[in-house]
C-alpha positions, 0 to 999 in steps of 0.5 A: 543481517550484514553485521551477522555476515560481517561478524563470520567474516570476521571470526573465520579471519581470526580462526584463520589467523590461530590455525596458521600460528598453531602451524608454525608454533609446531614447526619451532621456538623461534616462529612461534615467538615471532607469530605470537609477537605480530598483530592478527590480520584478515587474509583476502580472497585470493590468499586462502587456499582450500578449505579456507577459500571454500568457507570464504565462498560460501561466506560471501554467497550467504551475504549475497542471499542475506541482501535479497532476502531484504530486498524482497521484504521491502518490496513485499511491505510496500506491496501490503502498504499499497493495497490499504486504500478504502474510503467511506462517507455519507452526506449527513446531516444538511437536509435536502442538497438540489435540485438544481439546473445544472449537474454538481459532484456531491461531497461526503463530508462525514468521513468514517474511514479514509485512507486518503485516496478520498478528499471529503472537500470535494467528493473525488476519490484519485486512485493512487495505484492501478487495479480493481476497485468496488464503489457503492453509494445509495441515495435517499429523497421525499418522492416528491421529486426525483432522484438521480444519481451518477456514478462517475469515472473521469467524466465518465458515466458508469452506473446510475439510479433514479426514483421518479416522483412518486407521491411524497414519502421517503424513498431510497436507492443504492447501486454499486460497480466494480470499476478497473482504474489506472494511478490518478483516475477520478471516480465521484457522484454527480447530482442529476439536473432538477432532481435532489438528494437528502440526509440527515443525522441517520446517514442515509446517502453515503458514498464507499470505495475500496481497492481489491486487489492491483493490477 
């Protein structure tokens, strides 16, 4: 956009330049040889009069829109780029994970879809910019035992499910909440004490999170 605005620049300084020779071409012999002789140059600002200075004011006026229209491109194509955040991961293909005596963070390691926010060697999504998420997961188990299942913001509990042991068959459960994060929030899943979790190669416990839109 600035070599077009150089370009005009440029060729309103020559038209000015053979308007001027044209004049004193028609004034005699002698100017004329004398403008035809010299070098072409660029006349500044403050030289142009009237219709002139009015071309050099709209001239410098579009460069100066040309530049904001580029800016604000820029600003808008990392706008686009800062709202491609989305993660999804399932436990897979481990058996049973628990129970244990005290709480873990789940990790997801079959990742189907990552952007990056996500880190599968931990289980942690760290929002990178501030808005509204949506998370969701679902949990399957032999009823045998419980399940719980936590959903977690900074240590925080946000929503949670658990089936009771109920007999010894396949059970599951899914929950899911639209959460508000500032840039460097941690949201994970939390395994409850004494309970367990499994899955296999159908992926039946997975973990997901999307931003929708930025605050």
């Amino acid at each position: 956009m600035k070599i077009t605005v150089a370009a005009l620049t440029l060729s309103f300084c020559y038209l000015s330049v053979a308007e001027v020779q044209l004049v004193e071409h028609q004034a005699g012999e002698e100017n004329a040889a004398e403008i035809h002789s010299s070098e072409p140059a660029c006349f500044c600002a403050g030289d142009l009069t009237g219709s002139q200075k009015s071309i050099w004011v709209i001239l410098r006026d579009l460069e100066a829109k040309l530049e904001n229209t580029v800016k604000q491109l820029e600003d808008l194509r990392g706008e686009v780029q800062g709202n491609r955040v989305a993660f999804g991961a399932s436990i897979s293909n481990v058996g049973n994970v628990g129970p244990y005596t005290a709480e873990i963070t789940l990790t997801y390691k079959k990742v189907y879809a990552n952007t990056g926010a996500y880190n599968p060697a931990t289980g942690i999504f760290t929002a990178p910019v501030k808005g509204v998420y949506y998370f969701s997961f679902s949990g399957h188990n032999i009823s045998s035992r419980p399940m719980g299942l936590r959903l977690m913001k900074n240590g925080v509990q946000m929503v949670t499910v658990f089936n009771h042991a109920a007999g010894n068959r396949h059970e599951t459960a899914t929950n899911g909440m639209t959460l508000q994060l500032e840039a460097g929030d941690q949201v994970y899943m939390r395994l409850q004490v004494n309970t367990w979790i499994f899955d296999n190669g159908n992926d039946h416990s997975t973990f997901i999170g999307h931003l929708l839109f930025r605050l």
